[in-house]
Every structure is written in C-alpha cells, then in structure tokens.
C-alpha positions, -999 to 999 in steps of 0.1 A, spaced: 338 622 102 304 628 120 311 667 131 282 683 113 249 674 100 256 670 61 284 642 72 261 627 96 235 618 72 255 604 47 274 583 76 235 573 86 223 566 50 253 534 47 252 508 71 269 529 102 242 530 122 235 492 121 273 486 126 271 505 158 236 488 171 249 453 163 283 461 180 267 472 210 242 444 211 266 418 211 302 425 215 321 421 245 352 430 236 356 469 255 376 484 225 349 476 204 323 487 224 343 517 232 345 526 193 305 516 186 296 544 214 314 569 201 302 563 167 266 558 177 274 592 199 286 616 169 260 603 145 227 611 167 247 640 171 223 674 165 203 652 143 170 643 154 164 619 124 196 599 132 185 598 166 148 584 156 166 559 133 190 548 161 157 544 185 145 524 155 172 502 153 175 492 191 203 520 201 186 521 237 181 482 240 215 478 230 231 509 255 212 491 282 227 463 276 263 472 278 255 485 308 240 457 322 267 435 318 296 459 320 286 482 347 289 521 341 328 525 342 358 502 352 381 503 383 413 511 356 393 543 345 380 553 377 405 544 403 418 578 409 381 585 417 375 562 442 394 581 472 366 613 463 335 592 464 343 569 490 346 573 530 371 552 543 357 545 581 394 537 595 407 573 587 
C-alpha cells in the first residue's frame, strides 16, 4: 500500500502513522510489533516529510524502546546464526 510517494502520503495524512507510534510504544505482543515496523518502515519510505512527522510523533523513542525490552532479534530467528558468530572453545 506504501510502495511510492503519492500512496505514502495519503497513508500519512489518516491516522497510520500514530497507529504505528502507539503500537510500538506500548505493545508487547511481537506480531504486532512486527506489523507496526513494517508499516512505520514503508511510510518514511523516500519521503522526507513522513519521516519528519514520524520524528515528530516519537518513531525513535518508540524504536528504542522495542529494542530495549526485546533485544535486536530472537534466538527462533537467528538460531541458524549462532554457529557463524560464535566460537565454540571445546571444538
């Protein structure tokens, strides 16, 4: 819905944009949180004015915060990462 500027605005002019802020402020379900990145993600897409309204409405606050309680990635994502970025001292 978001994949060029025209669609973005009008996404940004309703009340997307605070939908996305307030479900990354306070959600804790990942799903959701999942969804409200990607849509806060395509609608600061190559628009620098959705981008200034997100800063506006807390975007980073709110991004920081997911992070802070969630950490960067979960074990079920990344598990088939972990033998490349860890040393395993018994091998």
């Amino acid at each position: 819905m978001a994949l060029d500027e025209a669609s973005q605005s009008g996404l940004a002019a309703g009340d997307a944009m605070v939908w996305c802020v307030r479900g990354l402020s306070h959600c804790q379900h990942v799903r959701v949180l999942r969804a409200a990145a990607h849509a806060t993600a395509a609608l600061a897409y190559k628009s620098l004015a959705n981008k200034a309204r997100l800063a506006q409405l807390g975007a980073l606050a709110a991004c920081l915060r997911v992070v802070s309680d969630f950490g960067i990635g979960s074990l079920h994502h990344t598990e088939h990462y972990v033998p490349a970025v860890y040393v395993n001292p018994s091998v």
